[in-house]
N, C-alpha and C positions, 0 to 999 in steps of 0.2 A: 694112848689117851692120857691127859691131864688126872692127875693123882685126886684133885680137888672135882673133878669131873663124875668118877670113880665112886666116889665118898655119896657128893648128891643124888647118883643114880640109885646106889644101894640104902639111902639114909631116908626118901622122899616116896611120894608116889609115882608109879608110872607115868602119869601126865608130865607132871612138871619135871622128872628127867628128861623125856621125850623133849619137850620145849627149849629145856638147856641145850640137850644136844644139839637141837635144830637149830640153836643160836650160835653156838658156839661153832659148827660147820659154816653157818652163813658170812660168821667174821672172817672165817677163815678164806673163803672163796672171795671178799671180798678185797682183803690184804692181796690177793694173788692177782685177781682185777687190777688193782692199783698198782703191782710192779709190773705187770704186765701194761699197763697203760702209758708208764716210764720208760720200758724201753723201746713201746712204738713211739714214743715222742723222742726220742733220742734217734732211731730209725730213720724218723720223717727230716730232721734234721740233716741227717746225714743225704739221703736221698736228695733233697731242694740240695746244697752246696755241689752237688757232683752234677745235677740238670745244669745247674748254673756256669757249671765248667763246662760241659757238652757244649750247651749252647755258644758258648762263646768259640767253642773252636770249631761249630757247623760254619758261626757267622764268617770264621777267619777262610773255610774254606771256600765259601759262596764266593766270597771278595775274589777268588784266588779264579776261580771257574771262572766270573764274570770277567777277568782280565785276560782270562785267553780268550774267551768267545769274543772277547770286542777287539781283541787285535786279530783275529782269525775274520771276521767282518771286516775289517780294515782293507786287510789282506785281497780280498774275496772281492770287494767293492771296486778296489786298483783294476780291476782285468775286467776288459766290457763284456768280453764272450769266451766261454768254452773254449780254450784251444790255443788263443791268442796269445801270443807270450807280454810279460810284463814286460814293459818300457817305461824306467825309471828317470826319471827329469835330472839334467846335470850338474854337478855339482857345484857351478859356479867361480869354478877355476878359470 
């Protein structure tokens, strides 16, 4: 405890030590609020910059999926039935 804390409690009536104290805990709890408020806003920051990297490399893989599926369709499309082999048109030679 505060030296000056100390002094009031023993110099005063019990009330008004009581009231200091209760103050003086309150400033305290709230100094703690407030760096603690600091480092979730530093947190949240950190957090949005790393979503934002995610995201952008879900998007890279979407691209990556949707380029096989559409040539695997492609693929898929060439052959009229089950079973039938591909016959590829000539090359123009």
């Amino acid at each position: 405890m505060d030296t000056e804390l100390l002094k009031l409690i023993g110099g005063s009536s019990l009330a008004g030590a009581l009231l200091v104290l209760i103050y003086q805990v309150g400033m305290k709890l709230v100094t703690a609020i407030d760096r603690l408020g600091i480092k979730l806003d530093d947190h949240t920051k950190i957090d949005v910059a790393h979503h934002g990297e995610v995201r952008t490399a879900v998007a890279a893989l979407d691209g990556k999926i949707e380029g096989l599926l559409d040539g695997q369709e492609r693929t898929s499309r060439m052959t009229p039935a089950h079973g039938v082999e591909l016959v590829r048109p000539p090359t123009g030679r």
